[in-house]
LOPATOR-385470 format. One record per residue: residue number from 0; residue in three letters; x, y, z of N, C-alpha, C in turn. Coordinates in steps of 0.001 Angstrom, whole numbers, plus 500000, padded with zeros to 6 digits. Layout:
REM residues N
 num residu    n.X    n.Y    n.Z   ca.X   ca.Y   ca.Z    c.X    c.Y    c.Z
 NUM    ala      X      Y      Z      X      Y      Z      X      Y      Z
...
REM end
This chain:
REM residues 84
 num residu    n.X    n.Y    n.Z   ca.X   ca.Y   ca.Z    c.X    c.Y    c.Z
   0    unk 295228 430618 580193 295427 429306 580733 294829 428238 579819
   1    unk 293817 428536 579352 293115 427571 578761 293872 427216 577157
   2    unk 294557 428214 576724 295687 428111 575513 297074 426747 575645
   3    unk 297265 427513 577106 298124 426654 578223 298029 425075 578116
   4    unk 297002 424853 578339 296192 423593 578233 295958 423261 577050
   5    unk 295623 423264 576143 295195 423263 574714 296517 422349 574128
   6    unk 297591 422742 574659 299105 422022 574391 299968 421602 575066
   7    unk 299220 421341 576528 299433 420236 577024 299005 418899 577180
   8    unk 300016 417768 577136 299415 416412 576151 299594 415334 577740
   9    unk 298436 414611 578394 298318 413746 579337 298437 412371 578900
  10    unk 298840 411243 578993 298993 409440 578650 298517 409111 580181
  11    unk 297787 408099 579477 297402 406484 580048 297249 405357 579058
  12    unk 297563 404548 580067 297354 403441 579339 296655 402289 580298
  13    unk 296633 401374 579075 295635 399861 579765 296168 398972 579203
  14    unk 295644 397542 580073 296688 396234 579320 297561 396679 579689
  15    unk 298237 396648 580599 299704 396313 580779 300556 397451 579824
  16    unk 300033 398760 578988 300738 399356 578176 300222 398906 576627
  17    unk 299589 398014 576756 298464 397353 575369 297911 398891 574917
  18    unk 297542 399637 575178 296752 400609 574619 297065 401767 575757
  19    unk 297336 403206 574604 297424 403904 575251 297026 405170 574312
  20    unk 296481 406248 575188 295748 406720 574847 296579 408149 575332
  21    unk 295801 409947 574361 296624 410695 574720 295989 411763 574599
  22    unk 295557 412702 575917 294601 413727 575181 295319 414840 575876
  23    unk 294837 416353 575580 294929 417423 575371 294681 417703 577342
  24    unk 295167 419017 577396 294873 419781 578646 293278 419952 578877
  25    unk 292736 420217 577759 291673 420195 577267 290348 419284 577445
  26    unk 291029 417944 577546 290101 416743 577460 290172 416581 575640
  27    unk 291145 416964 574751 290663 416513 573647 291234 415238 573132
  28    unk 291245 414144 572976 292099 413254 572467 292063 413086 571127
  29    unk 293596 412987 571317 294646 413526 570144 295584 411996 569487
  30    unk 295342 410795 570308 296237 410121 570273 295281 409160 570314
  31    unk 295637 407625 570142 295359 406548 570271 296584 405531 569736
  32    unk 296999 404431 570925 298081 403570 570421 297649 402205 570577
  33    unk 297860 400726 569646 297447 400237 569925 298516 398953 569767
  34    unk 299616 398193 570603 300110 397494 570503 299717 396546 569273
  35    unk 300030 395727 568457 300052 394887 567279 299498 393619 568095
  36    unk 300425 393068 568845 299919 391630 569561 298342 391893 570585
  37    unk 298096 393037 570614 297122 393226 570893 295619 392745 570445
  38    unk 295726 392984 568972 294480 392894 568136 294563 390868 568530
  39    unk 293295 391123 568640 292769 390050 568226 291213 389459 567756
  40    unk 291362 389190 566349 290144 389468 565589 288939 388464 566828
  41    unk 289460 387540 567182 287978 386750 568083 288050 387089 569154
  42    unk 288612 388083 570015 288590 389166 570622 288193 390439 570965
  43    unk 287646 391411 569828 287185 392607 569712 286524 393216 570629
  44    unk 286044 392443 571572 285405 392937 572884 286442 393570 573567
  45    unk 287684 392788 574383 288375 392896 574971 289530 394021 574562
  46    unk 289425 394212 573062 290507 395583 572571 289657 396856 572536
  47    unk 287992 396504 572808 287111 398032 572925 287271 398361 574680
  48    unk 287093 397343 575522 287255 397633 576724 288514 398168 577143
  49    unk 290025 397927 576481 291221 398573 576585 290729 400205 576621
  50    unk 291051 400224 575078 290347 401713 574312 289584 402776 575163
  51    unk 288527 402060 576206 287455 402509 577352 288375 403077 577893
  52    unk 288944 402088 578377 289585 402499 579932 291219 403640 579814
  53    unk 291790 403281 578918 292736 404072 578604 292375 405629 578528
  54    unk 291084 405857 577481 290832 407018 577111 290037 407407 578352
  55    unk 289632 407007 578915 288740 407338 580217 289336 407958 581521
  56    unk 290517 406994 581301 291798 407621 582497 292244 408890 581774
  57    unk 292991 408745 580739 293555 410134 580077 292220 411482 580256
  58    unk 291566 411023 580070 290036 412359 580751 290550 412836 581945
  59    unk 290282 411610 582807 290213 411694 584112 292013 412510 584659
  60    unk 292396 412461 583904 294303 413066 584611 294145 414395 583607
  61    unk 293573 414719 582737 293467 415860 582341 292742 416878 582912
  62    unk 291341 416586 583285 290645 416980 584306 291329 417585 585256
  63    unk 291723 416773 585995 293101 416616 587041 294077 417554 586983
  64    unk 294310 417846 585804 295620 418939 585465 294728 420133 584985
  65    unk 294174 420295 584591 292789 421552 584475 292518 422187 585930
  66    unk 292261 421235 587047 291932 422121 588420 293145 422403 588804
  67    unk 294150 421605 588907 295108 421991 589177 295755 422870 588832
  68    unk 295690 423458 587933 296236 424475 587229 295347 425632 587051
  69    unk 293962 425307 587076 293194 426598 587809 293055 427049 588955
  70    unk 293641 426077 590016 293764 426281 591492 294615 427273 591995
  71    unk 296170 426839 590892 297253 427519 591315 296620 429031 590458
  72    unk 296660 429130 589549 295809 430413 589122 295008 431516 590172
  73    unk 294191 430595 590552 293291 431537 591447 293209 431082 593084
  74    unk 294719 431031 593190 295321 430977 594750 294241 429764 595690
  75    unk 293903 429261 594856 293154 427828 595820 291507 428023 595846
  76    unk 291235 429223 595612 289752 430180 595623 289001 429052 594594
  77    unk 288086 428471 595615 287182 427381 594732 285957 428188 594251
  78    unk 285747 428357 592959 284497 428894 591542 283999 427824 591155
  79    unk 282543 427555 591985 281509 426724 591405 281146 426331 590156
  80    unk 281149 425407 589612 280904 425116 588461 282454 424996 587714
  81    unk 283078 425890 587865 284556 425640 586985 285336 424214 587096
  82    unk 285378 423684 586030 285771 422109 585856 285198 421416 586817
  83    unk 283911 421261 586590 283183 420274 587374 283461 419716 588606
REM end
């Protein structure tokens, strides 16, 4: 399963689709996108807080697809500690 995961690829994004971000079954991120009209040099705060939140969600739905997919595995049977 965990191979399974390894190559499966989760998206989010932030901004409106401004930034989007793309990680692994895994939690590994693999991706980063960053719209052009996005950047803005007297801005830089506001394109790190995108970046946050994009990659933070893509965790968070990978996670997500990790229990889920260890759930169906082991017929719903909750194992302490396995994916947090």
């Amino acid at each position: 399963m965990q191979e399974e995961l390894a190559h499966e690829r989760v998206e989010a994004s932030s901004g409106g689709g401004a930034v989007r971000a793309v990680v692994t079954g895994q939690g590994e991120l693999v991706e980063v996108r960053i719209a052009p009209e996005t950047v803005d040099p007297q801005d830089v705060s506001l394109l790190e807080d995108l970046v946050v939140a994009a990659v933070n969600e893509a965790l968070r739905r990978a996670r997500e697809l990790a229990a889920s997919r260890m759930q169906a595995a082991t017929g719903g049977l909750q194992i302490p500690g396995l994916f947090g």
